[in-house]
C-alpha positions as CSV (number, residue, x, y, z in Angstrom):
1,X,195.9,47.7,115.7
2,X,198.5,50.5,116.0
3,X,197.3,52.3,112.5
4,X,193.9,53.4,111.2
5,X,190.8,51.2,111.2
6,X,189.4,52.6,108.7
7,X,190.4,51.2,105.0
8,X,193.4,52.1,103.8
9,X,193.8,55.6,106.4
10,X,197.6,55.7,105.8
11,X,197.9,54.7,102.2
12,X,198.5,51.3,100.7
13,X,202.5,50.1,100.6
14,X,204.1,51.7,97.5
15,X,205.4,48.6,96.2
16,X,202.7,45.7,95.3
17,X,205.5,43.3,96.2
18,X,204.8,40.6,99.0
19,X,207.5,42.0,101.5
20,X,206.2,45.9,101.5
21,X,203.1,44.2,102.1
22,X,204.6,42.3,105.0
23,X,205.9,45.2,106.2
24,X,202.9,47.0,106.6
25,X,201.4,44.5,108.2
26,X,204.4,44.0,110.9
27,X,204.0,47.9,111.2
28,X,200.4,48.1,111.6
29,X,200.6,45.3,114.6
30,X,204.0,46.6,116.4
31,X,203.9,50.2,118.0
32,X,202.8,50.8,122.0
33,X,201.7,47.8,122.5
34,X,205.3,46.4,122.9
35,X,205.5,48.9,125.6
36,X,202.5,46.3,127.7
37,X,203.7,42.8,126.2
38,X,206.8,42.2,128.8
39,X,205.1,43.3,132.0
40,X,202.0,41.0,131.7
41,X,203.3,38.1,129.9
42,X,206.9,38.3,132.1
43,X,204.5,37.4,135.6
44,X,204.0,33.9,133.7
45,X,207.5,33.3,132.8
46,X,209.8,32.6,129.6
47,X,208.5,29.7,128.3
48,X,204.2,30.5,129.0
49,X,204.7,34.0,127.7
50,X,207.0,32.5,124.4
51,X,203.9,29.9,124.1
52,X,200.9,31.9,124.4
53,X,202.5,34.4,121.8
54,X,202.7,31.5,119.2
55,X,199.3,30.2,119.9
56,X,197.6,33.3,119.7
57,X,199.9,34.2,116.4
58,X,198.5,31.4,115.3
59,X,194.6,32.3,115.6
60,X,195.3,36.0,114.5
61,X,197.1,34.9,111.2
62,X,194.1,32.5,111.0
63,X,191.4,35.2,111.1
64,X,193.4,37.6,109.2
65,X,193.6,34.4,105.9
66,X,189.3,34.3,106.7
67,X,189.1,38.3,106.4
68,X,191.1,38.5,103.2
69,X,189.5,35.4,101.8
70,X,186.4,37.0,102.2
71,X,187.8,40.5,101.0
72,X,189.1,38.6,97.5
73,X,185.2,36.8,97.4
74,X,183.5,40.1,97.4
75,X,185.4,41.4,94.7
76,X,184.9,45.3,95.5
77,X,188.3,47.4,95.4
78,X,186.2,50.1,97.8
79,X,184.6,47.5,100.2
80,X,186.1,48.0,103.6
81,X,185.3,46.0,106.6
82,X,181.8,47.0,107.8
83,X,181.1,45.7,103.9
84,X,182.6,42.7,104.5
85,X,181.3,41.6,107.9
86,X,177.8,42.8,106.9
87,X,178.0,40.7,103.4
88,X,179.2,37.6,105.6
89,X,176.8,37.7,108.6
90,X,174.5,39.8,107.6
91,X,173.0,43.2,108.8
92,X,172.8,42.2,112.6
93,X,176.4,42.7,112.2
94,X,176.6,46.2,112.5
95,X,175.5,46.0,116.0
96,X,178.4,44.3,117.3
97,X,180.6,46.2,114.8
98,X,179.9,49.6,115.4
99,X,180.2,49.6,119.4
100,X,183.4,47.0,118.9
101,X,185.3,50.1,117.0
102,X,184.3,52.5,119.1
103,X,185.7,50.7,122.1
104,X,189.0,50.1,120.3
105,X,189.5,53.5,119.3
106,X,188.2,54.8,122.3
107,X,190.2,52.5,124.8
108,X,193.8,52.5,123.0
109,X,193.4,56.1,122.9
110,X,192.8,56.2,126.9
111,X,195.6,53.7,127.0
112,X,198.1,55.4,125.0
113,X,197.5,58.5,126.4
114,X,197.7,57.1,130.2
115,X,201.5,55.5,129.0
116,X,202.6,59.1,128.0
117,X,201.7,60.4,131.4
118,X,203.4,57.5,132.8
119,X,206.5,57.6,130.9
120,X,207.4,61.1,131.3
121,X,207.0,62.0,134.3
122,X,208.9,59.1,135.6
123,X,211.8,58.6,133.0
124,X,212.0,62.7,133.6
125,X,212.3,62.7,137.1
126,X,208.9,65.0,137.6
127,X,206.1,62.4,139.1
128,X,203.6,65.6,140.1
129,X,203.9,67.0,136.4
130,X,202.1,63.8,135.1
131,X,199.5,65.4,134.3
132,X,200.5,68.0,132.0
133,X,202.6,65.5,130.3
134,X,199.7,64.1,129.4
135,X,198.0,67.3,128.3
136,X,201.4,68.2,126.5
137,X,201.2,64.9,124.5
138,X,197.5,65.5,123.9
139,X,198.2,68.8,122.7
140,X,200.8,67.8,120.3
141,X,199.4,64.4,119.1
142,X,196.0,65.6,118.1
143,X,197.2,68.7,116.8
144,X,199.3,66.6,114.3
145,X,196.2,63.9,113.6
146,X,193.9,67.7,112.6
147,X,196.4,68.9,110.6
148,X,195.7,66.5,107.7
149,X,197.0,63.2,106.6
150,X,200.2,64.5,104.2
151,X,201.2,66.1,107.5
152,X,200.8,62.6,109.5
153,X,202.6,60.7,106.9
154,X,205.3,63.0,107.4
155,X,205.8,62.9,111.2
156,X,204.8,59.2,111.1
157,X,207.6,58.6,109.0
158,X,210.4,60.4,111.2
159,X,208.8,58.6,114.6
160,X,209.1,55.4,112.7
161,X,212.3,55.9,111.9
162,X,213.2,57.0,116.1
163,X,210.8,53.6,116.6
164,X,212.8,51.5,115.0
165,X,216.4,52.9,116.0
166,X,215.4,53.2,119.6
167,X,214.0,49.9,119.6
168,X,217.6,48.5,118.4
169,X,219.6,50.2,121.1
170,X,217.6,49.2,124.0
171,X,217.9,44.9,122.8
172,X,221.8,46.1,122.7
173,X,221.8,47.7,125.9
174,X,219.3,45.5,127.8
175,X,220.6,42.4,126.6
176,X,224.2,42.6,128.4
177,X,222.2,42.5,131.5
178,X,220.1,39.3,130.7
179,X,220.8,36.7,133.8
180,X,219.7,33.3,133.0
181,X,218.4,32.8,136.0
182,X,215.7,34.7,134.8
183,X,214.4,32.6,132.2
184,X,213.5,29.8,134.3
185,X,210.4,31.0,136.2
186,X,207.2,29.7,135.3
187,X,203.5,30.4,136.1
188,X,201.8,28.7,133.7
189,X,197.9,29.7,135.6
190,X,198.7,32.7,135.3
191,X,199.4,32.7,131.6
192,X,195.4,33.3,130.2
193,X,195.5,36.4,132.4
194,X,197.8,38.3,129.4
195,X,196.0,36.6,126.6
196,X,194.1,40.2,125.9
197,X,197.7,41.8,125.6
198,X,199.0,39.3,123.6
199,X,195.8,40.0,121.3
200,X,196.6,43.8,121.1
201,X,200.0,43.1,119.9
202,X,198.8,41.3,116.8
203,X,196.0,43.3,116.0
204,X,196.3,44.0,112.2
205,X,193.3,42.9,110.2
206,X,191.8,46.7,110.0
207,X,194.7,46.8,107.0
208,X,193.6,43.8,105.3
209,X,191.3,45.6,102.5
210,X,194.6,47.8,102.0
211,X,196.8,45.0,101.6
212,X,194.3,43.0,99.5
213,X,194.3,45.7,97.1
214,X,197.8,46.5,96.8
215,X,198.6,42.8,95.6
216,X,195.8,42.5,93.1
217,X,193.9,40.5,95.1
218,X,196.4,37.5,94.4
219,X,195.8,35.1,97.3
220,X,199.0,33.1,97.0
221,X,200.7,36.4,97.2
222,X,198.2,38.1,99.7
223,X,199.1,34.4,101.9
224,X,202.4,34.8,102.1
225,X,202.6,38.6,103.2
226,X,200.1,37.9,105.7
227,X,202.7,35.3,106.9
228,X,205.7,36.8,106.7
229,X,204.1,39.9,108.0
230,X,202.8,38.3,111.0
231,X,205.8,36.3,111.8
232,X,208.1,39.4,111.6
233,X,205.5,41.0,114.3
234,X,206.2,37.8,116.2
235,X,209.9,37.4,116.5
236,X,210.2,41.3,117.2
237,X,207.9,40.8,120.4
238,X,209.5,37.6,121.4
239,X,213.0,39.6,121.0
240,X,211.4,41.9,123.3
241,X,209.6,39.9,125.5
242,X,213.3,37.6,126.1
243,X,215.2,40.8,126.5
244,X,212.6,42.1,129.5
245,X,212.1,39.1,131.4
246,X,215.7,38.4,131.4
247,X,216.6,41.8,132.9
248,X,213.9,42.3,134.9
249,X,213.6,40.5,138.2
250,X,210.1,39.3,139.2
251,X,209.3,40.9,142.8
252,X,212.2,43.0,144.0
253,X,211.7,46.7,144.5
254,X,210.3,49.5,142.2
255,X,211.9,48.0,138.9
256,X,210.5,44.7,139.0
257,X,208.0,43.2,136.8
258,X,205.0,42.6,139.6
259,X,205.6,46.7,141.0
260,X,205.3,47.6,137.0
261,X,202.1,45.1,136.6
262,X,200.4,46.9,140.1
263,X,201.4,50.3,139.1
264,X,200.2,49.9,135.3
265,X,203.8,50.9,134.0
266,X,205.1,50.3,130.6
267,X,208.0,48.2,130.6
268,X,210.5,50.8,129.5
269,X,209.9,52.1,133.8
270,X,211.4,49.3,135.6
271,X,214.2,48.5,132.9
272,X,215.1,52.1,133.5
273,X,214.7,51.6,137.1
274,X,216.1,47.8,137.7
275,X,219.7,49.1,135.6
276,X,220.3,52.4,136.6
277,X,222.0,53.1,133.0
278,X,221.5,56.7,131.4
279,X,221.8,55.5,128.1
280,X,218.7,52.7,128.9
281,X,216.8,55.7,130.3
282,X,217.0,57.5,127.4
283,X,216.6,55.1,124.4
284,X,213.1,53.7,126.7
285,X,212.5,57.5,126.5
286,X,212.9,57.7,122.9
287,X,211.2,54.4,121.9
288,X,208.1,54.9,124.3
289,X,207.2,58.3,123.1
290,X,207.8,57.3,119.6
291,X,205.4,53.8,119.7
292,X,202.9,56.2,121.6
293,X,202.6,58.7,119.2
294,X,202.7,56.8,116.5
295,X,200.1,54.6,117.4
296,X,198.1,57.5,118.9
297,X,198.1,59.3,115.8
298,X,197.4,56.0,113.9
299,X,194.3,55.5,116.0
300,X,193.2,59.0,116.3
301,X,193.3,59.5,112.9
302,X,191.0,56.2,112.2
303,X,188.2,57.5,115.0
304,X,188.0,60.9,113.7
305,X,187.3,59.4,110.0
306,X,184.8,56.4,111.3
307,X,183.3,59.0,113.5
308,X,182.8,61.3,110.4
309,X,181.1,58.6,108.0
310,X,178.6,58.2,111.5
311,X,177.8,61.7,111.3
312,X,177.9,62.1,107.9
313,X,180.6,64.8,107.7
314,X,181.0,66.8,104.6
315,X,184.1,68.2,103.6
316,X,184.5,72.5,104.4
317,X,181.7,72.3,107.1
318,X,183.3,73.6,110.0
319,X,180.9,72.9,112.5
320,X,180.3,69.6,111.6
321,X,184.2,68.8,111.9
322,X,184.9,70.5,114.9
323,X,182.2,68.3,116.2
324,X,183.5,65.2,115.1
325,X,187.2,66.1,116.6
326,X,185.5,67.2,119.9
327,X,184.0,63.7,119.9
328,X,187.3,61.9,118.7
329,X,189.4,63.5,121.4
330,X,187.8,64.7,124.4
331,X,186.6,61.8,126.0
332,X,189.5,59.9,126.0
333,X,191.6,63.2,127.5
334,X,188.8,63.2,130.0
335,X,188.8,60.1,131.1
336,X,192.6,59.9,130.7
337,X,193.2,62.6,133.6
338,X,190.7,61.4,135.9
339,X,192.1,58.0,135.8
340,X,195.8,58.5,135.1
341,X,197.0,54.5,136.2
342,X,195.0,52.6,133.4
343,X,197.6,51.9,130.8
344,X,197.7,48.0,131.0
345,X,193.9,48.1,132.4
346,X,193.2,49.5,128.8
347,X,194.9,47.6,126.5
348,X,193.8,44.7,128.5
349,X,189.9,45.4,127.9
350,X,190.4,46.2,124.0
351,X,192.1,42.9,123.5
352,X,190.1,40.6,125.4
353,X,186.6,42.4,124.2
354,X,187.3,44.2,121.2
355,X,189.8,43.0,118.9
356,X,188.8,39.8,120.0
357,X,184.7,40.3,118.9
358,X,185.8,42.1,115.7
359,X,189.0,40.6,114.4
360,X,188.5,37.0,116.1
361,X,184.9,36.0,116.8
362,X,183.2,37.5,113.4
363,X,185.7,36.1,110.8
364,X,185.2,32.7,112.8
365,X,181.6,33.2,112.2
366,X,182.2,34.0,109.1
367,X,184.2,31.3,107.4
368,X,181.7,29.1,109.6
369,X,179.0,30.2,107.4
370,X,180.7,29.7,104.4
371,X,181.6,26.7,105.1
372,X,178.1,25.3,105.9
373,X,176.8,27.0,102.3
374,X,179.3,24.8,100.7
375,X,178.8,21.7,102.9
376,X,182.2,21.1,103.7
377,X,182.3,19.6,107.5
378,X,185.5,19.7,107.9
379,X,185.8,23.4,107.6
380,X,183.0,23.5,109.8
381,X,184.4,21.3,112.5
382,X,187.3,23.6,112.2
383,X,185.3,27.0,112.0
384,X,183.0,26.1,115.5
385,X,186.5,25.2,116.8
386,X,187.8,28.7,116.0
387,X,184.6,30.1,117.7
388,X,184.8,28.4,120.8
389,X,188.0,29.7,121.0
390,X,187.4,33.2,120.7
391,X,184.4,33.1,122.9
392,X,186.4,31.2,125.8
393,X,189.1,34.2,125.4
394,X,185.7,36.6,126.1
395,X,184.3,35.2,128.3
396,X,187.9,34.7,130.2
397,X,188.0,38.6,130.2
398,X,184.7,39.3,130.9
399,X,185.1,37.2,134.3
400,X,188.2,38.9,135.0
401,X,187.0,42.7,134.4
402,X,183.0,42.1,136.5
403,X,185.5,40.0,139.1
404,X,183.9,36.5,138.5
405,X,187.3,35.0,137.6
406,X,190.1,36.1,139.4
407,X,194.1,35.2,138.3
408,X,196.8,36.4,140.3
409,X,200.5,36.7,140.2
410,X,202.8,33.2,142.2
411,X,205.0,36.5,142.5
412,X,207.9,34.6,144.3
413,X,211.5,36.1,144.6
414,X,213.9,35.1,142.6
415,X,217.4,34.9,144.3
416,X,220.8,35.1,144.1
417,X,220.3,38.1,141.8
């Protein structure tokens, strides 16, 4: 979810080989939403959060082999995914699919911009300069994502680069602190609470037209990126995910995991806070500004361009692209400052509705009409299987959000720390 939803917004991998295709896949899914997965997923405990990310691994990987079969079926290089969800449902689609992007660009945007507030001001030491944190990040973010895409690339690339080597240090650091004692807590009802953030971290089938292209439309080959690709995504979170909840203690003071959860912190807070280690402070500086904006720019880059084909924006009219970045970024800023705390809220309303609707519950849909053309019943079986899913991981958010279904925290001490 972290790069551009429209077709290939950041170019295709410069090798056709299998692992550059992995590896954009792995880079589209990882970015701010590793900031979310510990905090969330920790309240459960070790072994829930370990097992919800391999079952939900499992149905993204799923839906991403549906979307790129269906990709290879069409047979159109310049078919991206409102083409392919339209060709395999139908027209209707679009009314799902147009309000589903526009509340994933719209909500990460609010989300990621929230975190930067967030991060700063605490990991700085300046709690009332939140706010222009915020605006500073804006400012700076956008400004890059308006420049132009060779410009993006650019700074993407360097930000990558601080991604990745920040994201090193802090396992280094963070792990001499892990207590074992830590990994034994379990709250297993609490588990289908972080499903929606679970979601968001392996959110990368807006890439799959990219990735279908760049390997020739091979599917044996296009199979195993999307494996590879995907199971890199999921050891790096579960790396994380071991490293925070081992650290972290689960209701003790203002670094613990339920203060972070309540406050709508990214995890990089309470490590900072729960070690007291300069070093820790400033790598979880360094990594959370660098998954922000690159996932910002990612995302604000893919809004600006979806919002442009609904305008039908053409190239060298200013008005008309002013307009479209007015629409791309103010809301978001808006709503961003009025509501400062709504980082995990966010991210936890675009995964359970969203990504879930467009990248779980339509290529269910669709492989289940495919495989009723064809008359094969155990795809079928297998498709309504898939469907059910999905819609139970809706409808699980949906009762949580209108306050039908509430889940809540065991938040008990742990000990002897």
């Amino acid at each position: 979810m972290e790069k551009d939803f429209k077709k290939n917004p950041t170019g295709t991998p410069d090798s056709s080989s299998v692992w550059s295709a992995a590896l954009f896949i792995s880079g589209a899914s990882l970015g701010a939403g590793l900031l979310a997965l510990p905090i969330q997923t920790g309240l459960a405990g070790l072994i829930p959060a370990l097992s919800g990310l391999v079952f939900i691994w499992g149905l993204m990987f799923i839906s991403g082999l549906i979307l790129a079969e269906s990709f290879v079926g069409i047979g159109q290089s310049s078919a991206g995914l409102h083409t392919l969800y339209e060709q395999g449902l139908g027209r209707w689609s679009g009314w799902l699919v147009t309000p589903g992007f526009l509340l994933i660009f719209y909500g990460v945007l609010v989300a990621y911009l929230c975190g930067s507030g967030t991060v700063l001001a605490d990991l700085l030491h300046r709690p009332h300069l939140e706010w222009l944190f915020l605006l500073l990040f804006f400012l700076v973010s956008s400004g890059v994502v308006l420049v132009g895409m060779k410009f993006i690339n650019r700074a993407n690339a360097g930000f990558m680069f601080l991604l990745i080597g920040s994201f090193i240090a802090l396992l280094l650091l963070v792990g001499q602190n892990i207590e074992s004692r830590n990994l034994v807590y379990h709250d297993w009802k609490f588990l289908p609470s972080a499903f929606p953030i679970i979601i968001c971290a392996f959110a990368y089938q807006n890439v799959i037209p990219s990735i279908c292209t760049s390997l020739n439309n091979d599917r044996g080959r296009i199979r195993q990126a999307l494996f590879f690709g995907t199971l890199l995504t999921l050891v790096v979170n579960g790396l994380w995910i071991i490293a925070v909840i081992g650290v972290l203690p689960l209701d003790e003071g203002s670094g613990s995991l339920l203060t972070a959860f309540q406050q709508n912190q990214p995890a990089t807070i309470p490590l900072a806070r729960d070690i007291h280690s300069g070093s820790i402070r400033f790598c979880g500086l360094l990594f959370s500004m660098a998954a922000l904006f690159t996932s910002y720019v990612a995302v604000g880059e893919g809004l600006r361009n979806f919002l442009a084909d609904l305008l039908g924006e053409t190239q060298g009219v200013t008005g008309r692209n002013v307009l479209v970045a007015g629409l791309a970024f103010i809301p978001p800023l808006t709503v961003s400052l009025v509501y400062p705390q709504l980082f995990l809220k966010m991210l936890n309303l675009v995964g359970g509705l969203g990504v879930v609707l467009l990248f779980g519950l339509l290529p269910a849909l669709i492989f289940f009409r495919q495989a009723r053309r064809k008359k094969q019943q155990l795809k079928q079986a297998f498709a309504l299987l898939l469907c059910i899913l999905f819609i139970a991981l809706i409808a699980l958010e949906c009762g949580q959000e209108f306050g039908l279904l509430q889940i809540h925290p065991q938040a008990e001490y742990w000990h002897g720390r």
